[in-house]
VEXKE-116443 format. One record per residue (C-alpha): residue number from 1; residue in one letter; x, y, z. Coordinates in nm, 3 decimals, padded with zeros to 5 digits. Example, Ala and Ser with C-alpha at 12.3 -4.5 7.8 and 13.67 -1.06 7.14 Angstrom:
BEGIN
k r u v w
1 A 01.230 -00.450 00.780
2 S 01.367 -00.106 00.714
//
This chain:
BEGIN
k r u v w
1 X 13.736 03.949 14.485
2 X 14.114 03.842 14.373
3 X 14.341 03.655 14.588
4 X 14.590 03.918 14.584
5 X 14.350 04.181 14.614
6 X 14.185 04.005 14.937
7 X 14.556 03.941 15.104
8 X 14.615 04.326 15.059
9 X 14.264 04.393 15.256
10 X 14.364 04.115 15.536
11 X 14.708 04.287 15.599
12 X 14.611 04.624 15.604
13 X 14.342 04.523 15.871
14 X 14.658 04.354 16.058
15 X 14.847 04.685 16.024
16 X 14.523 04.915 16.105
17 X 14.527 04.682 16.436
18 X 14.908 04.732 16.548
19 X 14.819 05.051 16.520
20 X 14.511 05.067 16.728
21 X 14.630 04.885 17.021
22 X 14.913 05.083 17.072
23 X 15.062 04.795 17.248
24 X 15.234 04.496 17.152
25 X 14.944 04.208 16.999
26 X 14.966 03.838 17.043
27 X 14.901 03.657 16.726
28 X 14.587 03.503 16.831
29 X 14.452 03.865 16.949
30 X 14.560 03.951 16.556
31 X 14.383 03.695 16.408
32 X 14.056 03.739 16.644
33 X 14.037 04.065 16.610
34 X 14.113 04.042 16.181
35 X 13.862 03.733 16.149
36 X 14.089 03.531 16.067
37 X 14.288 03.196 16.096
38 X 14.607 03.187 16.301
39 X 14.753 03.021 16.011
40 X 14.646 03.311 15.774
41 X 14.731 03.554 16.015
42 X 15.108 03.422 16.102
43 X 15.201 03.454 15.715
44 X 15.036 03.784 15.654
45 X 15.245 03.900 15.964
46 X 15.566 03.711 15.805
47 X 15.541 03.949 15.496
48 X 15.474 04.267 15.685
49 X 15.781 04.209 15.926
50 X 16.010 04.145 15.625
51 X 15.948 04.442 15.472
52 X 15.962 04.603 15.839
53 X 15.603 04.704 15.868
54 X 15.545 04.504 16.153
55 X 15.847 04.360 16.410
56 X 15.830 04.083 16.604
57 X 15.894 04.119 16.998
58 X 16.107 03.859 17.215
59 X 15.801 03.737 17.350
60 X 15.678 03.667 16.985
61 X 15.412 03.932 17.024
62 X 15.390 04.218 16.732
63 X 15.447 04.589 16.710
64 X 15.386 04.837 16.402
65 X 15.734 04.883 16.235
66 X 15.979 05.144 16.129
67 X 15.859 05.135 15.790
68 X 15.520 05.233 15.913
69 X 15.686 05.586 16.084
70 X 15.887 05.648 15.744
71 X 15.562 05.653 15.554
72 X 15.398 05.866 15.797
73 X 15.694 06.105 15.804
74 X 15.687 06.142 15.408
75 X 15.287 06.242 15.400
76 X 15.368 06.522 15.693
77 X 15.707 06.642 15.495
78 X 15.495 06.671 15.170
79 X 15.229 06.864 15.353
80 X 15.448 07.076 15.501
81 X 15.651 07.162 15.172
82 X 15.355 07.229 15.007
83 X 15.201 07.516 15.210
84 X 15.556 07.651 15.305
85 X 15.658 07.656 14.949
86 X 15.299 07.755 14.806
87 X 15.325 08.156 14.898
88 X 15.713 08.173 14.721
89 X 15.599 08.004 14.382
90 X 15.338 08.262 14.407
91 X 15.541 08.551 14.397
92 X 15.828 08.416 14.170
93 X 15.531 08.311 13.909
94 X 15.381 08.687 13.930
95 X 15.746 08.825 13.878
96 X 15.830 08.682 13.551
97 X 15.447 08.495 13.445
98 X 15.644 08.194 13.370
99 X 15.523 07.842 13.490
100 X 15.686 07.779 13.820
101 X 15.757 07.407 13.967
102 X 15.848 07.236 14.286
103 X 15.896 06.902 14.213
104 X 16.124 06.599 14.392
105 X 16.246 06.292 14.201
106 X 16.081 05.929 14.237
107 X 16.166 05.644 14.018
108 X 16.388 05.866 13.805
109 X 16.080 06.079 13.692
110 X 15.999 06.425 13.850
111 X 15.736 06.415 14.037
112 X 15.526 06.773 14.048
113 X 15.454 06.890 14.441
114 X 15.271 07.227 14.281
115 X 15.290 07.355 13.929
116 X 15.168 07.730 13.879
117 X 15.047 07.782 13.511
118 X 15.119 08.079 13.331
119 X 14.824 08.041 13.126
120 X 14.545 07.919 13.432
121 X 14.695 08.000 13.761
122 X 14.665 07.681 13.989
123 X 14.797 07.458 14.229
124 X 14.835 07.087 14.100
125 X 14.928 06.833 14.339
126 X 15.169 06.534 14.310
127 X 14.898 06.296 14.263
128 X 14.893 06.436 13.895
129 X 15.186 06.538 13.882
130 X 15.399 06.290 13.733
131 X 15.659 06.448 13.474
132 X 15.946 06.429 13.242
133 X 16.232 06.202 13.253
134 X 16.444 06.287 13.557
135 X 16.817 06.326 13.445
136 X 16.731 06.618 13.115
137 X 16.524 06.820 13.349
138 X 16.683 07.083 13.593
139 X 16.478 06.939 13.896
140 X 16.676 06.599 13.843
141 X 17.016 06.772 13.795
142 X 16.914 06.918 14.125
143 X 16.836 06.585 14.333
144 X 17.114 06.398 14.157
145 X 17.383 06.616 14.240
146 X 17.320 06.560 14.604
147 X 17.377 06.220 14.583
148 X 17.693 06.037 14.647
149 X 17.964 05.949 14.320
150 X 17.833 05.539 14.379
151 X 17.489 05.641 14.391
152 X 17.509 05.840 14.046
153 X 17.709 05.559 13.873
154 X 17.438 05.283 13.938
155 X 17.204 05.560 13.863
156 X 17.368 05.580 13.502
157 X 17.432 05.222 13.479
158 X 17.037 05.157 13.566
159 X 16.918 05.361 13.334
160 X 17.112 05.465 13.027
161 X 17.063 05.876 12.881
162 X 16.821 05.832 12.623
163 X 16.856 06.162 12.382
164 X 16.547 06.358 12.344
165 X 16.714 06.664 12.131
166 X 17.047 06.735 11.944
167 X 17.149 06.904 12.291
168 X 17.055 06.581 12.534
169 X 17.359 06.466 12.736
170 X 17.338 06.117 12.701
171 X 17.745 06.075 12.763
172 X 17.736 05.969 13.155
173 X 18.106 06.150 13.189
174 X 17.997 06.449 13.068
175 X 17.685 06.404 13.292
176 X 17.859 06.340 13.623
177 X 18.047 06.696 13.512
178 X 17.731 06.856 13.490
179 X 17.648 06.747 13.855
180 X 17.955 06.885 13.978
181 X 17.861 07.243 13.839
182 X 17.531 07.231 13.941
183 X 17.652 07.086 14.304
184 X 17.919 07.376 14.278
185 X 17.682 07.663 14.144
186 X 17.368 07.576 14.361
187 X 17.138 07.598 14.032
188 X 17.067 07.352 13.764
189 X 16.995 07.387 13.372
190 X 16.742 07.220 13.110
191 X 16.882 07.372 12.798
192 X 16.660 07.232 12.514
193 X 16.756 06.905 12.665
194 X 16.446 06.766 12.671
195 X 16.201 06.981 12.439
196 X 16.380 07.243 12.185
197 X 16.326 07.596 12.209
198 X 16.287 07.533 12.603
199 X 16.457 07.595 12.910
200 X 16.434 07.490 13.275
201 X 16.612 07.647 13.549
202 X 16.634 07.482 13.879
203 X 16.766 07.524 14.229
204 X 16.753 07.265 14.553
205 X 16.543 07.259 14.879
206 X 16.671 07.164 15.157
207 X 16.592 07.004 15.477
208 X 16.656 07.067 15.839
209 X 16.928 06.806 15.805
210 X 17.084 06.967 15.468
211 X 16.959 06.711 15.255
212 X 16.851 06.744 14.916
213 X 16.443 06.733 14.967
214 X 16.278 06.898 14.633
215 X 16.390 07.146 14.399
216 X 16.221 07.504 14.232
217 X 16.227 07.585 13.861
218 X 16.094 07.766 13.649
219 X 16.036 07.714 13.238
220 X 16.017 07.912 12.985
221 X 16.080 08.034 12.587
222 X 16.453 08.135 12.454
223 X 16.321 08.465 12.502
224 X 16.195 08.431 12.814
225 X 16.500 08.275 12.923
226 X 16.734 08.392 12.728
227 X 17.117 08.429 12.817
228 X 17.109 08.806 12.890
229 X 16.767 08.727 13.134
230 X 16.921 08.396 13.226
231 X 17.164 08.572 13.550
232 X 16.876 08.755 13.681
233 X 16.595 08.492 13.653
234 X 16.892 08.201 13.794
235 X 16.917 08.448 14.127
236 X 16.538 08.491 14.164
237 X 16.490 08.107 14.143
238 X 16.778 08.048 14.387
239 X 16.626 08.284 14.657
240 X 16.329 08.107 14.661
241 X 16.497 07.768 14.723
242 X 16.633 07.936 14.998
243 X 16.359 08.093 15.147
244 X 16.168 07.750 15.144
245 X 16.498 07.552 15.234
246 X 16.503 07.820 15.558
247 X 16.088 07.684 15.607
248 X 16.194 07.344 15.637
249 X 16.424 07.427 15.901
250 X 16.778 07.477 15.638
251 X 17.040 07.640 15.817
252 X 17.343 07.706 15.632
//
């Protein structure tokens, strides 16, 4: 077995321990209990405190960290979006048979919670769900427009617009306008920004807290979506971002 691979196995046994005893752990209880040496033990614990897995007590005895709870609270959140969420994509994919998405941003990609199909109705699940460049799509324009005016400058300045169509905003002033409307307007666009003859329209979830959690679209032709359609279809997709936004405990 690799090193690294081995070191991975030895500190999740550390963590699965924290967790068991429910109490703070001495280091030699850690490094009984792990089979291993104190030595071994006492820099496997080093990394998982700085990267706050694991803290330290006064009396140099060891706790599970916050890091640990943030993890946890992500799985339940993503659990909970998905079955709240699953019933309104349902009904907004049989009202206009296009394919429906509720998707969140990570590492500037979208990420796909649940996709509904138009051609094989399913439920995919973010495991496969990785998408499409984050800032073209309409679920991007959604999560990006929550953020703060510092965070969407480093955004831009850590990763440049790369064009993907003759309609791709790749100037970041004219991008950071864009946020404003959709931050204004409650709804995001993909107009042939990222595949011609294709558009994306998107609106924000919420949390109980009023933060930006995930966002609803829906995709479809320039018929399908076409500007007389586009009012109607923008409305439909908003309503369901509130509906799920109200789920997850959104009050306005």
């Amino acid at each position: 077995m690799p090193e690294n691979v081995r070191s991975m196995e030895r500190a999740l046994d550390l963590l699965e321990i924290l967790a068991e005893e429910r109490q703070p752990v001495s280091l030699t209880e850690l490094a009984s209990k792990a089979s291993l040496s104190k030595t071994t033990a006492h820099r496997l614990m080093q990394t998982l405190c700085a990267r706050n897995y694991a803290v330290k007590t006064a009396d140099s005895r060891y706790l599970t960290g916050p890091k640990v709870i943030e993890l946890a609270s992500y799985h339940i959140e993503h659990l909970e979006l998905y079955n709240i969420a699953k019933p309104y994509l349902t009904e907004l994919y049989s009202a206009y048979k296009m394919t429906v998405y509720l998707g969140k941003v990570v590492d500037n990609k979208v990420v796909y919670v649940q996709v509904i199909e138009r051609k094989a109705l399913y439920v995919r699940e973010e495991e496969s769900g990785i998408g499409v460049p984050a800032y073209p799509a309409s679920i991007g324009k959604c999560m990006f427009a929550s953020m703060s005016g510092d965070e969407i400058d480093e955004l831009l300045y850590n990763h440049p617009l790369e064009r993907y169509t003759d309609k791709t905003i790749t100037d970041p002033a004219e991008y950071k306008k864009v946020l404003m409307k959709v931050r204004k307007d409650g709804w995001a666009i993909d107009d042939e920004e990222y595949l011609k003859g294709r558009r994306c329209v998107g609106a924000p979830v919420y949390d109980y807290s009023g933060a930006v959690i995930a966002s609803i679209a829906i995709n479809g032709d320039l018929e399908e979506l076409s500007d007389e359609k586009l009012p109607i279809i923008v409305e439909a997709v908003k309503n369901t971002a509130a509906l799920v936004s109200k789920g997850m405990g959104y009050l306005p």
